[in-house]
N, C-alpha and C positions, 0 to 999 in steps of 0.2 A: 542422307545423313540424319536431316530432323527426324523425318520418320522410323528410320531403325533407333536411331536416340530413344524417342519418346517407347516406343516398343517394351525397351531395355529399362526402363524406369518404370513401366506399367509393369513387366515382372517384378518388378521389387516388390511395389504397390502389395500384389494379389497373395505372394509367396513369402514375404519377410513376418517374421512372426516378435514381436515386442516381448520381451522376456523379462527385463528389469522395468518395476513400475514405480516413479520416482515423484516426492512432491514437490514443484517449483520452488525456488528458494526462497525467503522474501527479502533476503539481502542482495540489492542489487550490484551486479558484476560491474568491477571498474577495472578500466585499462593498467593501471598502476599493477595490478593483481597479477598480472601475466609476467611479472618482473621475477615473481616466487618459482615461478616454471623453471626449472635449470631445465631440464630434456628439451622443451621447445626452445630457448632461446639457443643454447647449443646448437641444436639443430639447426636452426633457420640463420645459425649464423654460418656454420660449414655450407650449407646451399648458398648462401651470399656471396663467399669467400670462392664458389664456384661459379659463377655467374656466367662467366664467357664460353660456358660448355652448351650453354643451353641455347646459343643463338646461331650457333655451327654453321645448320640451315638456310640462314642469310648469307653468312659466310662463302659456305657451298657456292651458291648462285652465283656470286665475283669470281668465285675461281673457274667454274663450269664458261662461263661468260669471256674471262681473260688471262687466263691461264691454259684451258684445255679449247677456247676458240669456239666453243657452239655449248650457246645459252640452252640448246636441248637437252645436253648432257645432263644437265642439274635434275630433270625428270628420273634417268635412271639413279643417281647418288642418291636425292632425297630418298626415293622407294625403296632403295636399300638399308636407309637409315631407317627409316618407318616401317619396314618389315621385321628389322631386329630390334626393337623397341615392341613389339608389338609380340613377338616371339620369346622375347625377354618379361614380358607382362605372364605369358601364359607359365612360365616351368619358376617363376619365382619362389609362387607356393609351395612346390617339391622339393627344393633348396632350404626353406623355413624350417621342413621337419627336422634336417640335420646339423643347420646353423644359425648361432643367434642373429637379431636382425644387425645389431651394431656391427657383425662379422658380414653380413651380406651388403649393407650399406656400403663400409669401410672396400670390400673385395669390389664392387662397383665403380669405386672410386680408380685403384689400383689397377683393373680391367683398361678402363676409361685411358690413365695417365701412358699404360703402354703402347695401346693401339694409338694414340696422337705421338706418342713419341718415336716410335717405329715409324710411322711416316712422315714424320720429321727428316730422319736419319737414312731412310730408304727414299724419299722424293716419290714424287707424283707419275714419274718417267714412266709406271709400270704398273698399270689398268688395274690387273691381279691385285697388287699392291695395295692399291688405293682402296677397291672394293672391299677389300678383309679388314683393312683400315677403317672405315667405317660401319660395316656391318659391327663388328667389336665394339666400339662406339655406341651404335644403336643397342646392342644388348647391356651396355653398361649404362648407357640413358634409362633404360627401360625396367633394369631392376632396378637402381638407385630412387624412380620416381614411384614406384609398387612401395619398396624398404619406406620412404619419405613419410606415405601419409601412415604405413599404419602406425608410424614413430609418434604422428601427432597427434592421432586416437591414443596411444597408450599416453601421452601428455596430460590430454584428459583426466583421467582417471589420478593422473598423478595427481597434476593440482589441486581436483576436488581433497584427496584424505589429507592436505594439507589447509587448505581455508575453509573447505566444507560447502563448497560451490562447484558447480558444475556449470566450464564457460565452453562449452561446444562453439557456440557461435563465437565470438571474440579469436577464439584461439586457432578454430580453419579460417578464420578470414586471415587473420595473419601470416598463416600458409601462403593463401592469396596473393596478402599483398608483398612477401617476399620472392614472390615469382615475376609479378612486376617489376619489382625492382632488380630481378637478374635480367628479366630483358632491358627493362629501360639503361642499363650499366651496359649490360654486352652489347647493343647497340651503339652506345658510346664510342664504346673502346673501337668499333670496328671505325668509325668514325675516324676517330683518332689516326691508326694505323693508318687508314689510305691518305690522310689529309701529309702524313709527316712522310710518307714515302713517294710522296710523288705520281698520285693515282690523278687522271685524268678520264672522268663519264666518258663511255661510248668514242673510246680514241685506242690506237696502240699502245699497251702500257710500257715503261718502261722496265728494264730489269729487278729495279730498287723496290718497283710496285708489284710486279710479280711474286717478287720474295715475301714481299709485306702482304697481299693476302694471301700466299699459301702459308706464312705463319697463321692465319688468322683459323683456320683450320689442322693446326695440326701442334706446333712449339707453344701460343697460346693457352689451348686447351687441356696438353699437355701441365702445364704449372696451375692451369684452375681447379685439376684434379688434386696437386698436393696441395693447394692452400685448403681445398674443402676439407682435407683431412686430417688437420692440424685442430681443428676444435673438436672432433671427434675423439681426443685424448684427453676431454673433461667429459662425454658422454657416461655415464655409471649408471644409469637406469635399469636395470637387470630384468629377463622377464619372469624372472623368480622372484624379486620385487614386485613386478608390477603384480603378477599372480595374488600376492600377500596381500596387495591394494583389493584388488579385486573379491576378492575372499572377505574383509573387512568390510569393505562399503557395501555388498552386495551377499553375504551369506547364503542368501537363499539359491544363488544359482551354481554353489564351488562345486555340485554334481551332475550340474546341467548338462 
């Protein structure tokens, strides 16, 4: 993994070409500044508000573990959630041509809420089932986190024609640190659920506990999907707007 990493990051290095040449600001960035960002904080509050989608995986493992009886299982579940995150990464671009991102974001979400709701309502009883149930999953994981960041690059841009700064750094760390904080929450919560339903480590669970983690995979994630989508009806950042940003702060490249 390091070594194809670093590979993949020496291409950028060789073949990325710097087009806009920009002078430092001498106004230093303050935290308080990123409050002006409506696109980021919107954003980063809908990924908040979805927090328990993104910890599934953990999830997975309990129910592989005590619900489906062989902790090996969770090797095929994961690989299928991580093949369709991974095949979701690649055809997002071709989807971009024909819909805006807050449309691919949004339809990501929607993806997401059926495939955990469906196996909600369908139960685990049915391999098949379960498998499409998560791949779906993994593709709504996987466009949702492509839509994510370029939402926080065009953030970027926004902010600066607004205070006249450019806080790249500030504003993906905040990225960052709101992904922490969906694990550190969805962690929680899984927490939660086994403590209140009567989970017992490495024992036979009981009925109550089986219900409670296979919600923890499927009725959970399920409703993480509509809270995330509920801020996304203040998103307004057009990319017809941001174009116009674009064009303004940057003239020299609107034929590039």
């Amino acid at each position: 993994m390091a070594v194809v990493g670093s590979a993949l990051f020496t291409l950028v290095g060789f073949f990325t070409k710097e087009r806009v040449h920009t002078e430092p600001s001498k106004e230093k960035p303050q935290l308080r500044q990123l409050l002006k960002n409506k696109p980021l904080i919107v954003l980063q509050t809908s990924r908040f508000l979805g927090a328990f989608r993104m910890v599934i995986a953990t999830a997975g493992l309990y129910f592989a573990k005590y619900n489906l009886g062989d902790e090996a299982t969770f090797s095929l579940l994961g690989g299928i959630l991580i093949v369709a995150m991974i095949l979701a990464m690649f055809v997002t671009p071709f989807f971009k041509r024909f819909f805006s991102k807050k449309i691919l974001y949004n339809a990501s979400l929607v993806l997401g809420f059926f495939a955990h709701l469906g196996l909600f309502f369908l139960g685990s009883g049915n391999s098949l089932i379960l498998y499409l149930a998560l791949f779906l999953s993994g593709l709504s994981l996987g466009m949702n986190d492509v839509i994510a960041y370029t939402l926080v690059g065009d953030s970027v841009d926004y902010l600066e024609s607004k205070i006249g700064i450019r806080m790249e750094g500030l504003i993906f760390s905040s990225h960052t640190f709101t992904t922490k904080l969906q694990s550190a929450f969805g962690l929680f919560w899984i927490g939660v659920v086994l403590d209140q339903t009567g989970f017992i480590e490495n024992a036979v669970q009981s009925a109550g506990a089986e219900t409670g983690i296979f919600s923890l995979i499927s009725i959970f994630p399920a409703i993480a999907c509509v809270l995330s989508l509920i801020p996304m009806f203040w998103f307004d950042f057009t990319e017809k707007q941001h174009q116009d940003i674009l064009t303004q702060l940057h003239p020299e490249t609107k034929d590039a």
